[in-house]
C-alpha positions, 0 to 999 in steps of 0.5 A, a space after each residue: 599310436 592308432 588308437 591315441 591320435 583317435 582318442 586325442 581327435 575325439 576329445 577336441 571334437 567333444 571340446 568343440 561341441 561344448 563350446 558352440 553349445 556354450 556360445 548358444 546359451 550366451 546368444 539364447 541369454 542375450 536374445 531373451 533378455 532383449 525380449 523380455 525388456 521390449 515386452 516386459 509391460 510394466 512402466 512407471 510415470 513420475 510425479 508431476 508428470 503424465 504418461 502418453 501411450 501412442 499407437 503408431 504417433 496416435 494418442 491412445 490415452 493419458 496416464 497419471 503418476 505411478 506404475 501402469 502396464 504397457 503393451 508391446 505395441 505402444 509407445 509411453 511418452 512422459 509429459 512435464 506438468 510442473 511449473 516452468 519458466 520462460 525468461 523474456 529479455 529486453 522486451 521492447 514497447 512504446 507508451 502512448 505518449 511515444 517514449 520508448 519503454 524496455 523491460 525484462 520478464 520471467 513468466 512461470 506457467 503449467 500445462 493444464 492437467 486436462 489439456 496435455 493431450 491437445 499441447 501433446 497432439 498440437 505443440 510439444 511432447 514434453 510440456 516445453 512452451 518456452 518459444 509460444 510463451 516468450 513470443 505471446 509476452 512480446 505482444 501482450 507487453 506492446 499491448 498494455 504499455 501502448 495503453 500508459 502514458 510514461 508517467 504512468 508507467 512508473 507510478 502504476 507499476 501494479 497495475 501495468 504488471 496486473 494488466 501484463 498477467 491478465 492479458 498474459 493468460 487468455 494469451 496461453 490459454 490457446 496453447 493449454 498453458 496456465 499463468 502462475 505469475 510474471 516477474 518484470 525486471 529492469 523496467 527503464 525508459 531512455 537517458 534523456 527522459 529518465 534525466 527529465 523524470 529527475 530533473 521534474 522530481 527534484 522540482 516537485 520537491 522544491 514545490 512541496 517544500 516550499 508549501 509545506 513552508 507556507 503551511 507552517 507560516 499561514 499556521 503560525 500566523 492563525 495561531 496568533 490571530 486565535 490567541 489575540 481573539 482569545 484575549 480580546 475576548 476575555 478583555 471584552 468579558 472582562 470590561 463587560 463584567 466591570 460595566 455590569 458592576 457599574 451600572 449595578 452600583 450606579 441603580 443601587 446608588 439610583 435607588 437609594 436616592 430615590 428612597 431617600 427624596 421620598 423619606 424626605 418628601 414625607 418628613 422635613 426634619 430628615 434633611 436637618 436631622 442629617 446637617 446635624 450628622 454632618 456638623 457632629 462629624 465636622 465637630 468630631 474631627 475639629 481641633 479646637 482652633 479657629 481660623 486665622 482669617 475670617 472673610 467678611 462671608 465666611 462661615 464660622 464654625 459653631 457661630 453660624 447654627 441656623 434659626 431653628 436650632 437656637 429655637 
């Protein structure tokens, strides 16, 4: 019976023994585990991003996307370089000719690759520069509206934005930002000048309507002029030409006179020769019947030949 109870007694003891060597292992396990991934020096920095290693909150040195080793002592802090956005709502600046203006902006910006350990060091560890973007665009918006009148506000919209993002930048540049663009959203003025600015288009319509009315009629009314100065240049062209064929005929008339007086001036018997032609020609178309009263001057056909014929 002795020699069970020691027996029994043993084989606890060699139970006991194994389960606190068992409880070592599992604790040596877990210690070494923890060890080895505070020490394990291999670290990896995603794209679009930069690796800080620090020393105790001193900056050691920047590293680029990819795998790097990293000592137990340091510290690796991952820094976004990606485009970000900052949203600006209702941003409130006046114009110079005092109205009220309001308007809401979206700036997308980056940190400058070479600047990550100055915004590191100075503004943030993570590449968030909402709050410093956001209150930079407040500014810069009451700067360049106090620039513009209101008209021009909206009529040059492009350039207000242009002149927004170029301020905008050298704005940022201080915090090692980049601009990439600024969106402006709901660009407003006050009722009463928005109802004025209506009120003026409207106006501005009727006026150009009515002078593209004139326009029309001043143009009809050229058109007319151009087509009566058409045709009374043609009715001109046209008198000019009937003259010219009068005044031709009249000096071809002219001319055959003159031929004429001086073959007469040069022979006598031209004048009778061509009383003959007539008296023939009269003859030709006699009927053969005298007239039924003769007046006591009156010549009679045939009877009243003169001398030198009946010579």
């Amino acid at each position: 019976m002795a020699n069970f109870l020691q027996k029994i007694k043993g084989s606890d003891m060699e139970n006991s023994s194994a389960t606190k060597s068992y409880a070592k292992f599992i604790v040596l396990g877990i210690i070494a585990a923890v060890l080895l991934t505070w020490l394990w020096p291999l670290r990896s920095v995603p794209t679009g991003s930069r690796g800080v290693v620090t020393v105790g909150g001193a900056i050691q040195g920047i590293e680029s996307e990819g795998f790097m080793l990293l000592a137990p002592w340091q510290t690796l802090s991952i820094f976004n370089i990606r485009a970000e956005e900052a949203a600006v709502e209702n941003a409130d600046g006046s114009t110079s000719d005092t109205q009220p203006v309001r308007v809401s902006l979206t700036i997308r910006y980056s940190i400058k690759p070479d600047k990550v350990a100055e915004v590191f060091e100075k503004y943030s560890h993570d590449g968030n520069l909402q709050s410093y973007v956001q209150t930079a665009t407040q500014e810069v918006f009451k700067a360049v509206t106090a620039k513009y009148t209101a008209p021009d506000l909206i009529g040059k919209r492009s350039l207000v934005s242009g002149d927004i993002l170029d301020a905008l930048r050298k704005k940022l540049e201080v915090y090692g930002a980049q601009v990439i663009n600024v969106d402006m959203r709901n660009f407003s003025f006050s009722q009463d000048y928005m109802a004025a600015i209506s009120a003026k288009v409207t106006q501005e319509q009727l006026r150009l309507g009515a002078e593209n009315k004139l326009k029309t009629v001043e143009a009809e009314q050229k058109q007319k002029v151009a087509v009566a100065e058409a045709e009374a240049t043609a009715l001109k062209a046209q008198a000019d030409g009937e003259a010219y064929q009068i005044l031709k005929l009249a000096t071809a008339q002219a001319d055959a006179l003159k031929v004429q007086n001086a073959a007469l001036a040069q022979n006598k018997d031209v004048l009778e020769l061509r009383r003959i032609e007539v008296e023939q020609t009269k003859a030709a178309k006699w009927d053969g019947q005298l007239p039924s009263a003769v007046y006591a001057s009156a010549p009679i056909p045939f009877f009243n030949a003169p001398s030198s014929v009946s010579k």
